[in-house]
MIPA-896669 format. One record per residue (C-alpha): residue number from 1; residue in three letters; chain; y, x, z. Coordinates in steps of 0.2 Angstrom, whole numbers, plus 2048, in hexadecimal, padded with zeros to 3 digits. Example, Ala and Ser with C-alpha at 12.3 -4.5 7.8 and 13.67 -1.06 7.14 Angstrom:
<nodes>
num | residuo | cadena | py | px | pz
1 | ALA | A | 7EA | 83E | 827
2 | SER | A | 7FB | 844 | 824
</nodes>
This chain:
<nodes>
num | residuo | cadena | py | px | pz
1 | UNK | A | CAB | F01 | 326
2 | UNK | A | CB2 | EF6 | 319
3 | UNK | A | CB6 | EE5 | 313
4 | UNK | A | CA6 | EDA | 30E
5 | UNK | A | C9F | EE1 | 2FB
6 | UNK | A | CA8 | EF2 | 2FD
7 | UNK | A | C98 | EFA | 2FB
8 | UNK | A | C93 | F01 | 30C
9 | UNK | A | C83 | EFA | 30E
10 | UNK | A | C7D | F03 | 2FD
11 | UNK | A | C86 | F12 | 301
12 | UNK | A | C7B | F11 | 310
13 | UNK | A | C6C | F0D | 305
14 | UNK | A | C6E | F1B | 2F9
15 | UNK | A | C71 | F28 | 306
16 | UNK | A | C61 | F22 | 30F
17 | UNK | A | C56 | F1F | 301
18 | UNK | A | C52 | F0D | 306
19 | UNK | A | C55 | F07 | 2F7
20 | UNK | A | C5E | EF5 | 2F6
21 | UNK | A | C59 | EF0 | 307
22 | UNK | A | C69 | EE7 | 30D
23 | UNK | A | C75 | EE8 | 2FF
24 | UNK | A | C7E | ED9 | 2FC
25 | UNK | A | C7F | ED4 | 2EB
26 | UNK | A | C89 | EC2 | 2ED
27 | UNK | A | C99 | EBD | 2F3
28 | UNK | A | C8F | EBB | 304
29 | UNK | A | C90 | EC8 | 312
30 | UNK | A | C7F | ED2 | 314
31 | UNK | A | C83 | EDB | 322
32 | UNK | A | C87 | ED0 | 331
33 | UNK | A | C81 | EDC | 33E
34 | UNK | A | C84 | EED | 341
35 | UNK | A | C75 | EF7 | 33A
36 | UNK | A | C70 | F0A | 340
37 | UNK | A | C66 | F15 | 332
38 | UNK | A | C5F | F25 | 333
39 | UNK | A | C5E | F34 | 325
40 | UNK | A | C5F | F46 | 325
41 | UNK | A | C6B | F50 | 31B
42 | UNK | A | C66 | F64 | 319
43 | UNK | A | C5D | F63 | 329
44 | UNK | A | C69 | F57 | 335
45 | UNK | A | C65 | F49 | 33B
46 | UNK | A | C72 | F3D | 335
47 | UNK | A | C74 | F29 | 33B
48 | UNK | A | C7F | F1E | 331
49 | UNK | A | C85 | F0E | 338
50 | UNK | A | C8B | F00 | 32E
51 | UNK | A | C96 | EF3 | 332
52 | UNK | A | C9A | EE0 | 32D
53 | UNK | A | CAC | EDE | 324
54 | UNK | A | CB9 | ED5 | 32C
55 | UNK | A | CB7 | EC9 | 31E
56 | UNK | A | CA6 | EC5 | 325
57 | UNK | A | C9E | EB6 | 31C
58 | UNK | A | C93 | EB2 | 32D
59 | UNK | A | C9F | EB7 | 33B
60 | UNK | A | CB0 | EB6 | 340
61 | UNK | A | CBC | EC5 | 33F
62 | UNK | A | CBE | EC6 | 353
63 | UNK | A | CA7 | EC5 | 354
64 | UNK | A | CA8 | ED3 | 348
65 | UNK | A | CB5 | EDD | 353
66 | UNK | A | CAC | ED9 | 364
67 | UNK | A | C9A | EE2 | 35A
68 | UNK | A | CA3 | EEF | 354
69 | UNK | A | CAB | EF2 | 366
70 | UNK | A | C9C | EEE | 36F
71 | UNK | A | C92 | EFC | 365
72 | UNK | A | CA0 | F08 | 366
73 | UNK | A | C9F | F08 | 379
74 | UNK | A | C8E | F09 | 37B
75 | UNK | A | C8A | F18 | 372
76 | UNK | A | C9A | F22 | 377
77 | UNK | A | C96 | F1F | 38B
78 | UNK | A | C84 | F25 | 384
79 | UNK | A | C8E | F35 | 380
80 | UNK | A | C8C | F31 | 36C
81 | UNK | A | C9D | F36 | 360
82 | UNK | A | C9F | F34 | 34E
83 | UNK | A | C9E | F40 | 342
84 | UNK | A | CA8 | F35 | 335
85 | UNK | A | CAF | F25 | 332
86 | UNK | A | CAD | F20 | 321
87 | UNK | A | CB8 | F12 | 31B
88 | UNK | A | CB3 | F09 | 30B
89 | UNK | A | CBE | F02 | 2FE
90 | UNK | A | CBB | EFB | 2ED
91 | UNK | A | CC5 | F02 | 2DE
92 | UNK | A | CC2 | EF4 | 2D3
93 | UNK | A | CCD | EEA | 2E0
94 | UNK | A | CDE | EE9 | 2D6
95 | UNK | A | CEA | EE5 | 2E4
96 | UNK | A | CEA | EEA | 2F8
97 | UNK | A | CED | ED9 | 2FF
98 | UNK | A | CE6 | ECE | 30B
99 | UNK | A | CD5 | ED0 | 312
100 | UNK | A | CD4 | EE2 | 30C
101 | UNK | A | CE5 | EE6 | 314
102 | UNK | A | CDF | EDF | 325
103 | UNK | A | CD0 | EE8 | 325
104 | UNK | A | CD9 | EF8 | 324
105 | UNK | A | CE5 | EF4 | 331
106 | UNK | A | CD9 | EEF | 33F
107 | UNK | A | CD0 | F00 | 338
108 | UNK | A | CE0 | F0B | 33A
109 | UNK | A | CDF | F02 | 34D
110 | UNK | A | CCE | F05 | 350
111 | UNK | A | CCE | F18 | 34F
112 | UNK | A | CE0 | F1D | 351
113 | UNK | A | CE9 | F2B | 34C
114 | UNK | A | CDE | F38 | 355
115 | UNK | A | CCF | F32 | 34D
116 | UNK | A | CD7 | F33 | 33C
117 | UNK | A | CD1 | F46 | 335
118 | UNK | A | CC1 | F3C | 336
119 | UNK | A | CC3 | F30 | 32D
120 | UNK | A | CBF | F2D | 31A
121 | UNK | A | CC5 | F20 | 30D
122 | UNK | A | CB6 | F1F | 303
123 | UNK | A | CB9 | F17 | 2F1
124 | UNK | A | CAB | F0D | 2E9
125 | UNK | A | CA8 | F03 | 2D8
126 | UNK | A | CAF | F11 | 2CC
127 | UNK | A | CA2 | F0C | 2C0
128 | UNK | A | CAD | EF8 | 2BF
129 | UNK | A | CBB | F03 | 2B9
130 | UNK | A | CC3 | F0C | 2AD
131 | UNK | A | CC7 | F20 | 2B4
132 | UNK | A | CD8 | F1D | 2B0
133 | UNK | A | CD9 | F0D | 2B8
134 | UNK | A | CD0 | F14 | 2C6
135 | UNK | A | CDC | F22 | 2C9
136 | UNK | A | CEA | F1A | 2C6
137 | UNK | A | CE5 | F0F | 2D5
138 | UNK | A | CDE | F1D | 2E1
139 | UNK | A | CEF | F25 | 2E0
140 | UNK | A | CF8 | F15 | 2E3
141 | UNK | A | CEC | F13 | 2F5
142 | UNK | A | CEE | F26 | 2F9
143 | UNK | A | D01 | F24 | 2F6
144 | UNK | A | D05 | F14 | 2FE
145 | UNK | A | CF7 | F09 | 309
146 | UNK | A | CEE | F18 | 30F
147 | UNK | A | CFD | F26 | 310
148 | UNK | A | CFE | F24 | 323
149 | UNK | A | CED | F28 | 325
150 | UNK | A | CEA | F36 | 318
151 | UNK | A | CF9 | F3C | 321
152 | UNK | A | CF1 | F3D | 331
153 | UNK | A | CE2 | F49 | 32B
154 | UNK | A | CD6 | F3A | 321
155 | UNK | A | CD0 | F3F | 312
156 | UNK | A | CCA | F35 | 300
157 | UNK | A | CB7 | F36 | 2F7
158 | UNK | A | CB4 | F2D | 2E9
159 | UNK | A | CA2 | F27 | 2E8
160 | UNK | A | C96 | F26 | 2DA
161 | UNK | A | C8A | F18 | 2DF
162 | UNK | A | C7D | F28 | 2DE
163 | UNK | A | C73 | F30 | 2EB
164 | UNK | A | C79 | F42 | 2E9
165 | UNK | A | C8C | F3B | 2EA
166 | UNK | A | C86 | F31 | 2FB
167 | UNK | A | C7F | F42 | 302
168 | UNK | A | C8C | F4D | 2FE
169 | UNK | A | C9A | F42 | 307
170 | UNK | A | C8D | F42 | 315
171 | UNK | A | C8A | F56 | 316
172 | UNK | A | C9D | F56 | 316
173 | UNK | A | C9D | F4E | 328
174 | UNK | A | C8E | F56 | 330
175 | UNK | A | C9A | F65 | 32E
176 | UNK | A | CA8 | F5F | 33A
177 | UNK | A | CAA | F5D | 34B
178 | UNK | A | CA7 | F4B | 353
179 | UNK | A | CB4 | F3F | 35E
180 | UNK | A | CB6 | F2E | 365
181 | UNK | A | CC1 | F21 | 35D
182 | UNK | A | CCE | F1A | 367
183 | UNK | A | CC6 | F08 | 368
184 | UNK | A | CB7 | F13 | 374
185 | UNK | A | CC3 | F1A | 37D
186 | UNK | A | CCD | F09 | 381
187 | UNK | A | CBD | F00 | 386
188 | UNK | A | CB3 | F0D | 38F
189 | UNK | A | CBF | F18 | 396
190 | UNK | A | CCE | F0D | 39A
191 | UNK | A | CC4 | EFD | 39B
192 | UNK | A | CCE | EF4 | 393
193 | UNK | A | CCA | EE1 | 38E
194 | UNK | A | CC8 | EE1 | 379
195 | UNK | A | CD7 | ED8 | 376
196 | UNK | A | CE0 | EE4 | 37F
197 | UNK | A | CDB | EF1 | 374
198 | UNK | A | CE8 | EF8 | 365
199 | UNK | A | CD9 | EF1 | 358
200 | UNK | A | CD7 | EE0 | 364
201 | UNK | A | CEB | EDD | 363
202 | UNK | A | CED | EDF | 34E
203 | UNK | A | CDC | ED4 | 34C
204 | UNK | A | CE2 | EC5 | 359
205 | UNK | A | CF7 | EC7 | 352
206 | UNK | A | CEE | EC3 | 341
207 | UNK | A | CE3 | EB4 | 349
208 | UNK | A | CF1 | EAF | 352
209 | UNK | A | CFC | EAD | 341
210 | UNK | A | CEF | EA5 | 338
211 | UNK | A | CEE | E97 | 345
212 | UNK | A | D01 | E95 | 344
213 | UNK | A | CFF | E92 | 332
214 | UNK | A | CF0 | E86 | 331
215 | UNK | A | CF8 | E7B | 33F
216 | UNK | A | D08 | E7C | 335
217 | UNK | A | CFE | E77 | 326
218 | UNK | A | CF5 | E68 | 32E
219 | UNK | A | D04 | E62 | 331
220 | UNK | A | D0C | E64 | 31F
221 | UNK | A | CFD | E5A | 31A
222 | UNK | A | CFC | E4B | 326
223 | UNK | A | D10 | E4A | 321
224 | UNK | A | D0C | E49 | 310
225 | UNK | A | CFE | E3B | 312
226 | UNK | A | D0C | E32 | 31B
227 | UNK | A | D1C | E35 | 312
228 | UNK | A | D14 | E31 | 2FF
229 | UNK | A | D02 | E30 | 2FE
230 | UNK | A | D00 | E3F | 2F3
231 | UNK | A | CEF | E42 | 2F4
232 | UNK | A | CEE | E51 | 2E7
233 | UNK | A | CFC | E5A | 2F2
234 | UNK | A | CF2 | E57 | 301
235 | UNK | A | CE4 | E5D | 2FC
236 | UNK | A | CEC | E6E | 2F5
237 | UNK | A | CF1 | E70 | 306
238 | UNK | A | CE3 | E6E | 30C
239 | UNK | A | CDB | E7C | 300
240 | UNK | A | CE8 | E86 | 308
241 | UNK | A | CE5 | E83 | 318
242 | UNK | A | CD0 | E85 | 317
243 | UNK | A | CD5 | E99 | 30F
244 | UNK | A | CDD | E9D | 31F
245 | UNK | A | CD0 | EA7 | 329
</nodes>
């Protein structure tokens, strides 16, 4: 899981061998559907699963929430656990703002705290950087944005963009024991609706504040129209108010 461009879609590609096959290379999403691939690592039978970012270029934030949800619950009520939850994260990113922030806060919901010693922040695009830079920036994450988690049992793995780096995170996992996530547990076992759900609450707060703002824009802007006829502050606000996903 990641935001859109983190790199999990090649991670998936150099771990499997399929080459290119479904890495995005634009500021468009290539992943828009959860995708299921198979691979052996030193004889077991390993499938990774990759996701759509939150910041989906195709689907809205709550489409992407109800996929991810829907496949959870079926394959835990098929008695299927994870092995690993691999979360992505680019290092060239200079700042932890935004889109990248609300992916790891509906992430953090998603698995919960007893789900979190499997759980690994998986950094990506090392080669963009300098290694200073670069470290400088993995220490700020491990120290700040991601202390809760780390705290809580996750660990760190900075990738290569290389097969061998791909396998070795993977033969790290098929060592450990597997669980649910809490979101499973929430749908299947206490049949909850998905916006009852810790993950559903933090995604809709987040949609509900968005729609507070945009209506609170479009109103700024027909008052501007009114009062003075400013088109060029109207149409900044209106570059505001087409930002907020």
């Amino acid at each position: 899981m990641g935001p859109t461009g983190a790199g999990k879609s090649s991670f998936v590609a150099k771990a499997t061998g399929n080459g290119n096959e479904g890495v995005g290379h634009s500021l468009t999403s290539h992943t828009s559907e959860i995708k299921a691939t198979r691979c052996m690592i030193e004889g077991s039978n390993v499938v990774l699963v990759d996701t759509p970012g939150f910041d989906d270029t195709k689907k809205s934030d709550l489409q992407i929430l109800e996929s991810i949800s829907d496949w959870l619950s079926k394959t835990y009520t098929q008695g299927t656990l994870l092995s690993g939850i691999l979360y992505f994260h680019r290092i060239s990113d200079n700042r932890m703002a935004g889109t990248p922030l609300k992916n790891l806060r509906v992430f953090q919901k998603l698995c919960g705290s007893k789900a979190m010693s499997q759980v690994v922040l998986v950094t990506t695009m090392w080669d963009e950087v300098e290694v200073e830079v670069g470290n400088e920036r993995l220490e700020e994450l491990k120290g700040n944005y991601w202390k809760f988690m780390i705290v809580q049992g996750s660990s760190t793995y900075c990738y290569r963009n290389t097969v061998e780096s791909s396998r070795q995170l993977l033969l790290q996992l098929v060592e450990g024991k597997r669980r649910e996530v809490r979101l499973q547990k929430e749908i299947a076992d206490k049949h909850l609706e998905l916006r009852e759900t810790d993950a559903g609450r933090e995604l809709y707060s987040r949609l509900d504040q968005v729609a507070e703002k945009r209506a609170e824009i479009l109103a700024r802007i027909a008052a501007q129209k009114h009062l003075t006829g400013d088109q060029a502050t109207a149409d900044d606000l209106r570059k505001q108010y087409d930002s907020l996903k």
